[in-house]
C-alpha positions as CSV (number, residue, x, y, z in Angstrom):
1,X,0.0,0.0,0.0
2,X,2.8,2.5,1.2
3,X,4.4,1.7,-2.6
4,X,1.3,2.6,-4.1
5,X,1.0,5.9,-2.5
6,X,4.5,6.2,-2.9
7,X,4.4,5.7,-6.6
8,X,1.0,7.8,-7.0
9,X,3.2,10.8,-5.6
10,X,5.9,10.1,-7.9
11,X,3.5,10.3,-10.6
12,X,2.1,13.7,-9.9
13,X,5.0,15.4,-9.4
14,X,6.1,14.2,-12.5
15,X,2.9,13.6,-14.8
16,X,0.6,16.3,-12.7
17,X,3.7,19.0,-12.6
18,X,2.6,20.8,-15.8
19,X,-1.0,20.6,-14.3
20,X,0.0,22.4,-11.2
21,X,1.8,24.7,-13.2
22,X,-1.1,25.3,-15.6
23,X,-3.4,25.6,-12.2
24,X,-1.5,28.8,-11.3
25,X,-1.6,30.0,-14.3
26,X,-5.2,30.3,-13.9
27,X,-6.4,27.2,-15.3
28,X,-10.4,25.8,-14.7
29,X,-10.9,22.1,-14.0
30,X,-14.2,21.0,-15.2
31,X,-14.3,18.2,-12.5
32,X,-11.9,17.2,-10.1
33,X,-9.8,13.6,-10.0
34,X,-12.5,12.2,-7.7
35,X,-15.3,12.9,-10.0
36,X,-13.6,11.6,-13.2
37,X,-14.1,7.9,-14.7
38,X,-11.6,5.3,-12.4
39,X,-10.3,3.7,-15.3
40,X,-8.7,1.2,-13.3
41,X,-12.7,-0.2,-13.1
42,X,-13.1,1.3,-17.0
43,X,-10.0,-0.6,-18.7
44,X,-8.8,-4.2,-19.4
45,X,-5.6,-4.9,-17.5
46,X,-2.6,-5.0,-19.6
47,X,-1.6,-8.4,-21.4
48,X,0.3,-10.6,-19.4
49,X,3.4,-11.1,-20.1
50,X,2.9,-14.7,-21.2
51,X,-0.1,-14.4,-22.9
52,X,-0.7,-13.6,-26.9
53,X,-1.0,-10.1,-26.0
54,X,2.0,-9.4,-25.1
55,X,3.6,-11.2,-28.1
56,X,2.2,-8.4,-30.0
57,X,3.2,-6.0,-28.3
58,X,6.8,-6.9,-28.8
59,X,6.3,-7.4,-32.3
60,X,5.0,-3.7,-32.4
61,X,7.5,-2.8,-30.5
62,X,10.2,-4.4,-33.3
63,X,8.0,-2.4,-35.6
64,X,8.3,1.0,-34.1
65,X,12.2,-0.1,-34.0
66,X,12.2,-0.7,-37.9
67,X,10.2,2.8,-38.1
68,X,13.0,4.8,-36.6
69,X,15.1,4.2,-39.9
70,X,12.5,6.7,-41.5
71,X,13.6,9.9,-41.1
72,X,10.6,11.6,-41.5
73,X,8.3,9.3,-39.3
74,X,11.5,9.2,-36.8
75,X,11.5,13.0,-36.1
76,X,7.5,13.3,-36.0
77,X,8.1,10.7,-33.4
78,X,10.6,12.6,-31.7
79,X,8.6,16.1,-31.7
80,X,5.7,14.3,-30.2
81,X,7.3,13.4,-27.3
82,X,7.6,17.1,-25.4
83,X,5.5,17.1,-23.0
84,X,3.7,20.7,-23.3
85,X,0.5,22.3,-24.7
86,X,1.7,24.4,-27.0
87,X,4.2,21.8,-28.7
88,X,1.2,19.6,-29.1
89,X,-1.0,22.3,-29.9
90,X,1.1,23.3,-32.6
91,X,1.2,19.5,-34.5
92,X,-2.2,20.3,-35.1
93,X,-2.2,23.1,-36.8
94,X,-2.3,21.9,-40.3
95,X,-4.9,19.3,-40.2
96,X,-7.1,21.5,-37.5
97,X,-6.6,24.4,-40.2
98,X,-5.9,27.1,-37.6
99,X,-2.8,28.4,-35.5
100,X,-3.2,28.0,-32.3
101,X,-2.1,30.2,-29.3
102,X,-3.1,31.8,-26.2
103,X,-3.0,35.1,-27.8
104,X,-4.8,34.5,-31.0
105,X,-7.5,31.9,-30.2
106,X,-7.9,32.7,-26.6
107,X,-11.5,30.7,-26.3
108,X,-10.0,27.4,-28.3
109,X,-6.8,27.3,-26.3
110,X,-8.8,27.8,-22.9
111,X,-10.9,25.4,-24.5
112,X,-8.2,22.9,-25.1
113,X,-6.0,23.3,-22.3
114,X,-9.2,23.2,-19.8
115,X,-10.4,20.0,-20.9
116,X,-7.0,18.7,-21.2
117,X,-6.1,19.4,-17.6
118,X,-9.2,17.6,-16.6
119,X,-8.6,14.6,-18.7
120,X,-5.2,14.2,-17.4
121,X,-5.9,13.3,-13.7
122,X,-7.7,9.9,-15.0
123,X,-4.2,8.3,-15.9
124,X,-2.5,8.8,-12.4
125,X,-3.9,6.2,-10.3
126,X,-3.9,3.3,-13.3
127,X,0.0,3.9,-14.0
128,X,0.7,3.5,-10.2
129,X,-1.8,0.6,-10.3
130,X,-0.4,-1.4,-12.6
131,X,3.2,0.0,-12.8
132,X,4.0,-1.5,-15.9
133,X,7.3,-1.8,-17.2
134,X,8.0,0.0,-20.3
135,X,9.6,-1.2,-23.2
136,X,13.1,0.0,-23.2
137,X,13.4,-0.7,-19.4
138,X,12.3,-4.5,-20.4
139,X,14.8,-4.8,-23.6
140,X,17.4,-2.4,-21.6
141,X,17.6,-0.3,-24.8
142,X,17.8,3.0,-25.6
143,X,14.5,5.1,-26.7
144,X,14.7,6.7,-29.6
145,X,14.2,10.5,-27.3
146,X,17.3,9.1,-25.3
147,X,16.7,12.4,-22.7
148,X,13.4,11.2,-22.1
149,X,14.3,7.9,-20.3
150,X,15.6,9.2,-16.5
151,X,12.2,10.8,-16.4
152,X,10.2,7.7,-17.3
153,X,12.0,4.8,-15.7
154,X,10.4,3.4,-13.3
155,X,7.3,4.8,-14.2
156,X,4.2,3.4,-15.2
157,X,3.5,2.3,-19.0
158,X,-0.2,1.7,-18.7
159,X,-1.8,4.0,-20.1
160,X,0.4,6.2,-22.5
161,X,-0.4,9.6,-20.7
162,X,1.1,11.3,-24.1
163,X,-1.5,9.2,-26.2
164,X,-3.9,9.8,-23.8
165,X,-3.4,13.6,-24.5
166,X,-2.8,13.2,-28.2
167,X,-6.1,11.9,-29.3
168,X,-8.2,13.6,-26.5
169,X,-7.0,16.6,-28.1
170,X,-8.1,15.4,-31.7
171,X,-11.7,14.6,-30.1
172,X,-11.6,18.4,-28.9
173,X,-10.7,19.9,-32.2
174,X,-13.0,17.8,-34.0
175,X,-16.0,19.5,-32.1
176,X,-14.6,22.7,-33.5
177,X,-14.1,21.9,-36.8
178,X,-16.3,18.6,-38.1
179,X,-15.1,19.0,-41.6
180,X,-11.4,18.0,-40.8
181,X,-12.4,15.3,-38.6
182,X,-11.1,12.9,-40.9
183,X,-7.3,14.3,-40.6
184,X,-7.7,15.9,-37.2
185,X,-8.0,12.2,-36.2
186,X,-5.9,10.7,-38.1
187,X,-2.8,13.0,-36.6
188,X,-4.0,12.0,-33.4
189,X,-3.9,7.9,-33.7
190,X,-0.5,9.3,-35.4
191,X,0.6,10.9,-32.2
192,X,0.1,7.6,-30.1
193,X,1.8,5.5,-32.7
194,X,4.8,7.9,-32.0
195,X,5.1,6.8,-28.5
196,X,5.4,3.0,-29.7
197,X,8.4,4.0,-32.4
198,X,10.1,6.2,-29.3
199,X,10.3,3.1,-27.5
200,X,8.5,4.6,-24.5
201,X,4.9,2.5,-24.4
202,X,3.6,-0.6,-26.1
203,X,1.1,-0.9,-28.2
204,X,-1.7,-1.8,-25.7
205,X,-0.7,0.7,-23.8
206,X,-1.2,3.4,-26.4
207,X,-4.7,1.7,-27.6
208,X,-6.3,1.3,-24.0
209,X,-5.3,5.6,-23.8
210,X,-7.5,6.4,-27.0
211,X,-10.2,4.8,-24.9
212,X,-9.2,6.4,-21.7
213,X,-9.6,9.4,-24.0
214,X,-13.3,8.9,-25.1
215,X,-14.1,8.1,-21.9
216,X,-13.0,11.8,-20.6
217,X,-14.7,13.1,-23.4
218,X,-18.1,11.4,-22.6
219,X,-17.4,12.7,-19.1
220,X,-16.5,16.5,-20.1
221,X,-20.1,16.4,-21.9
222,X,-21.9,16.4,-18.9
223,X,-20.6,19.7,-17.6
224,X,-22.3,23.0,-18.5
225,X,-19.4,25.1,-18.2
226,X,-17.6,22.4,-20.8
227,X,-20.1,22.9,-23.3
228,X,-20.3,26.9,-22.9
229,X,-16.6,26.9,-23.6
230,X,-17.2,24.3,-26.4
231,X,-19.6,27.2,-27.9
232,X,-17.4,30.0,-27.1
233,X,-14.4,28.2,-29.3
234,X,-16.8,27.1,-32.5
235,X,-17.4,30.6,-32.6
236,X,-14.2,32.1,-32.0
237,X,-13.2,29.3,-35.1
238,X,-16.0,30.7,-37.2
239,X,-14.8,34.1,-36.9
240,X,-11.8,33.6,-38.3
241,X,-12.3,30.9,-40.7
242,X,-15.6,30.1,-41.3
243,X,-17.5,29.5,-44.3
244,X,-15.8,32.2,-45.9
245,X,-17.8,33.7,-48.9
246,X,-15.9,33.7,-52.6
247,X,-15.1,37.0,-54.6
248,X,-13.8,37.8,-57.7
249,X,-13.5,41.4,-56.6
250,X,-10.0,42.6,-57.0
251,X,-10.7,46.6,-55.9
252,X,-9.0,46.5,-52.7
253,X,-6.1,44.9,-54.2
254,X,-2.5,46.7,-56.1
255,X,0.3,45.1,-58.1
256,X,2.9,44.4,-55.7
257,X,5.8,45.7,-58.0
258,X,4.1,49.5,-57.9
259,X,4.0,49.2,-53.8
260,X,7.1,47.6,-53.3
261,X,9.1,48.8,-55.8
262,X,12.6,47.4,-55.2
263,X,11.1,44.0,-54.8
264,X,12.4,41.1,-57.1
265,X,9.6,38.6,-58.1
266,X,10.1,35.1,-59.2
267,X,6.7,33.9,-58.6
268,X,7.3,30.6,-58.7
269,X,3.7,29.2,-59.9
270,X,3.6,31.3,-63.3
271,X,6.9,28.8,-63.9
272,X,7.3,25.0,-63.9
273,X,9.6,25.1,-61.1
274,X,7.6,24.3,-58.2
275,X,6.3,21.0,-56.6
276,X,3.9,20.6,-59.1
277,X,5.8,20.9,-62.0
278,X,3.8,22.7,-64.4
279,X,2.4,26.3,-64.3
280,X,-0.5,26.7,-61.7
281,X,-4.1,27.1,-62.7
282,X,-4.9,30.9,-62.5
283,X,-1.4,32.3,-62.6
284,X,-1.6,34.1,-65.6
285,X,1.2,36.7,-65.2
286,X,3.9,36.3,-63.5
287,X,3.3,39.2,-61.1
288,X,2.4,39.5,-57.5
289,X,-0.8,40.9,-56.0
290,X,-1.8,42.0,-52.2
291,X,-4.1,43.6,-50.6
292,X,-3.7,47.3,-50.3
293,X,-2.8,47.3,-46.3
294,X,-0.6,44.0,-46.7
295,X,1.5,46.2,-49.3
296,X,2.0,49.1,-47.3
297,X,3.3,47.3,-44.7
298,X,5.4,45.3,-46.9
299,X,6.6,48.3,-47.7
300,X,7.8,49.3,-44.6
301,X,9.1,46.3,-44.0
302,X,11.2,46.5,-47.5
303,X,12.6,50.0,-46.6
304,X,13.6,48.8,-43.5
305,X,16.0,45.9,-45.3
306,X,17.4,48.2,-48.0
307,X,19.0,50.1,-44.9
308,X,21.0,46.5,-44.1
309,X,21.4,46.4,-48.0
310,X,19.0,43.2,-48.3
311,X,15.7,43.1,-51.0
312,X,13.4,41.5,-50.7
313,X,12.0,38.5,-53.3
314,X,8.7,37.5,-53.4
315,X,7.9,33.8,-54.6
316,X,3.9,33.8,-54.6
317,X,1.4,36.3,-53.1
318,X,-2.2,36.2,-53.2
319,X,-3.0,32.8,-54.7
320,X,-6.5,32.2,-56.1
321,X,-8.6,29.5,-55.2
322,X,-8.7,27.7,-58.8
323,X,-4.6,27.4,-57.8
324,X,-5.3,25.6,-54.8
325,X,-8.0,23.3,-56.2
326,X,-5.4,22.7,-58.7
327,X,-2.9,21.5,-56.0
328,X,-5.8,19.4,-54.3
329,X,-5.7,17.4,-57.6
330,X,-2.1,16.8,-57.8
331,X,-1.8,15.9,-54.9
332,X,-4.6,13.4,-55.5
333,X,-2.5,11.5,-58.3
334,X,0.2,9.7,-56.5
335,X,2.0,8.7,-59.6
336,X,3.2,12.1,-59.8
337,X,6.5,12.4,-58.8
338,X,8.0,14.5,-61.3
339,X,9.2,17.1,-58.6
340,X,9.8,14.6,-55.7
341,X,13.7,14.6,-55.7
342,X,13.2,18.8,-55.7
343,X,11.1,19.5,-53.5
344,X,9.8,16.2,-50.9
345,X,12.2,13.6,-51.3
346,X,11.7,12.2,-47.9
347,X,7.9,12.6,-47.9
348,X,5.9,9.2,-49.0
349,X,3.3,10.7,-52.1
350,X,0.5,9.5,-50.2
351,X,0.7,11.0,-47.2
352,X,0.6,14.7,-48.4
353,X,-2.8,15.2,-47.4
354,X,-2.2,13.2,-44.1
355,X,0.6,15.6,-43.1
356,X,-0.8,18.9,-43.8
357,X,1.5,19.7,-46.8
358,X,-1.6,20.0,-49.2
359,X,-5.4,21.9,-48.0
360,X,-8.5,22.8,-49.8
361,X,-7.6,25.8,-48.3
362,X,-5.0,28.7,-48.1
363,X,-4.5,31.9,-46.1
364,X,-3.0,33.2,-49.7
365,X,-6.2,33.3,-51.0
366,X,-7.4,36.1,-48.4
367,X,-4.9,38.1,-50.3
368,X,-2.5,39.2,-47.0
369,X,-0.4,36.3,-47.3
370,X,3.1,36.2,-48.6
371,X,6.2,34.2,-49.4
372,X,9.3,35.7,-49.6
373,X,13.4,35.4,-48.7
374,X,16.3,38.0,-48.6
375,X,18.7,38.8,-51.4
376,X,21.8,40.5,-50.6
377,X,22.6,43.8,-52.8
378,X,26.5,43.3,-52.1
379,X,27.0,39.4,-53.5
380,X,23.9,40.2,-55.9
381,X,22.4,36.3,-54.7
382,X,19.8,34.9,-52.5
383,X,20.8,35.1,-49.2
384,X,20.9,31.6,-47.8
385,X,18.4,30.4,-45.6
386,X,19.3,26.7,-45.4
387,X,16.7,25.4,-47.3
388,X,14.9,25.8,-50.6
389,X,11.3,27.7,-50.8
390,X,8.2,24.9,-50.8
391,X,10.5,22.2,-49.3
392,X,8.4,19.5,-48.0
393,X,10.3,18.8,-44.3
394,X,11.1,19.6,-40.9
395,X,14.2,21.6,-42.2
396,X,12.0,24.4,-43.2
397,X,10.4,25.1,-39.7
398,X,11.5,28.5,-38.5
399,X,12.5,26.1,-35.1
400,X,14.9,24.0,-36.8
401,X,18.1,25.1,-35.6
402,X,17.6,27.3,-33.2
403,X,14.9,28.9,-31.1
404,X,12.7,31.9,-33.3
405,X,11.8,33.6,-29.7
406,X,15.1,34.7,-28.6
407,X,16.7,34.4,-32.1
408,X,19.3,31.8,-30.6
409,X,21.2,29.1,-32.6
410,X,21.3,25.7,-31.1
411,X,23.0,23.7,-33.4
412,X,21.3,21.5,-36.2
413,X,23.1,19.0,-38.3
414,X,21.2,20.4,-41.7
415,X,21.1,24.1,-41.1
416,X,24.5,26.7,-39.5
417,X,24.3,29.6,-37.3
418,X,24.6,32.0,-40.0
419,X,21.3,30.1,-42.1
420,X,19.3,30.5,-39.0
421,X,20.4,34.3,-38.1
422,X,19.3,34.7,-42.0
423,X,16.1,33.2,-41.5
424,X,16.0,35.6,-38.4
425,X,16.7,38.9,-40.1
426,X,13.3,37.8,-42.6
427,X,11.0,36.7,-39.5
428,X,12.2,40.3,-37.2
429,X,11.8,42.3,-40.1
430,X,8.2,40.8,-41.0
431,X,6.8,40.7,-37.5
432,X,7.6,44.7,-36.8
433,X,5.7,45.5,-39.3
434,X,2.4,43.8,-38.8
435,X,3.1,40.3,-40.0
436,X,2.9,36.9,-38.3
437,X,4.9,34.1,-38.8
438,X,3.6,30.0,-38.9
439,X,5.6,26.9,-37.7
440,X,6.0,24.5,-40.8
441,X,7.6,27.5,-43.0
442,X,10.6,29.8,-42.7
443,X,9.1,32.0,-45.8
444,X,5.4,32.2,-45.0
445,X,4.0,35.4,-43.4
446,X,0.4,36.3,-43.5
447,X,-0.5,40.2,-42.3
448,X,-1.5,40.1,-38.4
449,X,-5.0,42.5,-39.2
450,X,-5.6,41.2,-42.2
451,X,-8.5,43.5,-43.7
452,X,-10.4,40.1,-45.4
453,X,-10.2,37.5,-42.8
454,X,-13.3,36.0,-43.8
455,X,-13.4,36.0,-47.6
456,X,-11.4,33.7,-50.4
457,X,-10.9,35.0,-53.7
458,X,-11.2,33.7,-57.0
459,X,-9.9,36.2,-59.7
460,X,-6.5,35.2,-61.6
461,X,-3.2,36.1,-60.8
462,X,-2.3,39.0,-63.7
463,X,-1.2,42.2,-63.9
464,X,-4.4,45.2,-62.6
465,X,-5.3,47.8,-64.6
């Protein structure tokens, strides 16, 4: 009994310590531990070790070993594994279709982290119950996220709290946004496979935690302050997505090369150098377009970089929506590799969709969107940022290298100091001047007060009268 308790308080400290932290930070609980499912009555024990249970699991677990040799797989594996909203958060930002942050979606990331927090307390007792060993400690082999193994040893296996969080957090979204269910879900059954190919649960561990996860759920729907905050984040979604009308009205939009004179374009979807190999439906021209406010600030931001004796060059700007249903269809016909050594090399053709490279929709086609890199006036070349624009990878993630909050270097096999302190001078630059950087791509800015938030427009890329 005293080793239970023992192990319970080992547990919190450990499992519960970003819950306390997120309690002083002013977090709600929709129901305490006490009142949430005991899913020690709710779930099947683990297999036995003897049993044919457990010979699966160690044939997953020889699977997630062969897994590791993929190097994309391996480091989605390895990003899953921090143990913090905002990391996991920000995995779903391409299937959920929406950044997400505690300053731009305040009611969805209340939302999430609320219901989270709640959710969490129903793995504490089972782990300590159980006190499974975990796969490394069994084999005595290293996990794949080596620093992660003097937190976890001797800590339960059963349930994966990590999968546990992973697809509660896809159930969560899904109630936001029904119509991405499909891949909202999908990343999330991804996230607990993750914690098989780490080495740090077996696979019954991480299926009995996708129950343990519609179990919360079916709990959280019985509370009335749940469901108000459910109602307070589909709106907060609506409002800036929604069903977002279609225009072919191009009045409140300039040609970029007037506003931003000392621009260089190369607008990369006018030419056949680009993923898809082929000029893009509606790019007639190969000239850039924005909205009137997006260009003045690009402007400023322009100005600011001839001082440091940088131009800037713009690869695609306001994108109509024929261009992205014309990527939706390519990206449809896996036999299409044409590009594949160019531009997604390491990226299976079939999962485009599945990982969030390809949408039915874009911020571009809002018109306040751009993509763009430095070039240096004094060598008269591209300034090099370490990567290639439209590179299909975790190499072009502003975070690869280095951290983009404090502008620090932290050493990356793929990318030097000076590629990331490049990639720095773009994002400063950018963000001073109104504009607001994503996670998957160095290049990618989109205007913080964007003037059409809620409309996607459909006239072609050419030069305005």
């Amino acid at each position: 009994m005293k080793r239970i308790i023992l192990t319970i308080f080992t547990i919190v400290l450990f499992c519960g310590g970003l819950h306390v932290n997120a309690q002083n930070a002013g977090v709600t609980l929709y129901f305490g531990a006490e009142e949430m499912p005991d899913l020690i009555k709710c779930l099947p024990p683990p297999p036995d070790t003897i049993g044919i249970g457990f010979t699966y699991d160690i044939m997953r677990y020889m699977w997630g070993k062969v897994e590791r040799n993929n190097t994309t797989r391996a480091a989605i594996a390895y990003r899953d594994a921090a143990w913090d909203f905002d990391s996991l958060f920000a995995e779903f930002v391409v299937p959920f279709g929406l950044e997400i942050s505690k300053e731009g979606t305040p009611e969805i990331y209340k939302y999430l982290v609320n219901s989270l927090s709640t959710i969490d307390q129903m793995r504490v007792e089972p782990k300590a119950f159980y006190h499974r060993k975990r796969p490394f400690e069994r084999f005595r082999e290293h996990m794949l996220t080596v620093y992660e193994e003097r937190y976890l040893s001797g800590e339960g296996s059963y349930p994966s709290g990590h999968s546990q969080r992973g697809y509660a957090v896809a159930l969560l979204l899904s109630e936001i946004n029904p119509e991405k269910a499909d891949t909202i879900m999908a990343r999330g059954f991804m996230y607990g496979e993750s914690r098989v190919i780490v080495g740090a649960h077996w696979q019954s561990d991480v299926d009995a935690s996708r129950l343990a996860a519609a179990i919360g759920m079916a709990r959280l729907h019985t509370s009335h302050e749940f469901l108000a905050q459910l109602e307070k984040a589909q709106t907060e979604y609506k409002s800036l997505t929604g069903s977002l009308p279609a225009t072919d009205d191009f009045s409140k939009f300039v040609n970029l090369a007037d506003a931003v004179p000392d621009a260089i374009l190369e607008i990369r979807y006018y030419s056949t150098y680009n993923f898809v190999g082929a000029r893009v439906d509606g790019y007639e021209e190969p000239v850039a377009l924005l909205t009137r406010q997006a260009a003045d600030s690009l402007r400023a931001v322009s100005d600011d970089l001839l001082k440091l004796g940088y131009r800037l060059k713009i690869y695609d700007a306001y994108r109509p929506q024929c261009a992205v249903d014309h990527f939706v269809r390519w990206a449809a016909d896996v036999n299409d590799t044409l590009m594949k050594p160019y531009f997604y090399p390491d990226v299976p053709r079939d999962k485009l969709f599945e990982l969030g490279y390809i949408a039915k929709r874009s911020g571009h086609t809002r018109g306040s969107t751009i993509d763009l890199t430095l070039f240096d006036m004094a060598t008269e070349k591209e300034v090099d940022m370490g990567g290639t624009f439209d590179w299909f990878g975790r190499e072009s993630h502003p975070d690869f290298g280095g951290n983009p909050k404090t502008g620090k270097y932290t050493g990356q096999a793929k990318i030097t100091a000076e590629q990331f302190h490049n990639r720095m001078i773009l994002r400063e630059a950018m963000m001073r001047h109104g504009f607001k950087p994503i996670g998957e791509e160095w290049w990618h800015f989109t205007l913080q007060n964007e003037p059409f938030p809620e409309t996607y427009f459909t006239f072609p890329v050419k030069k305005l009268k």
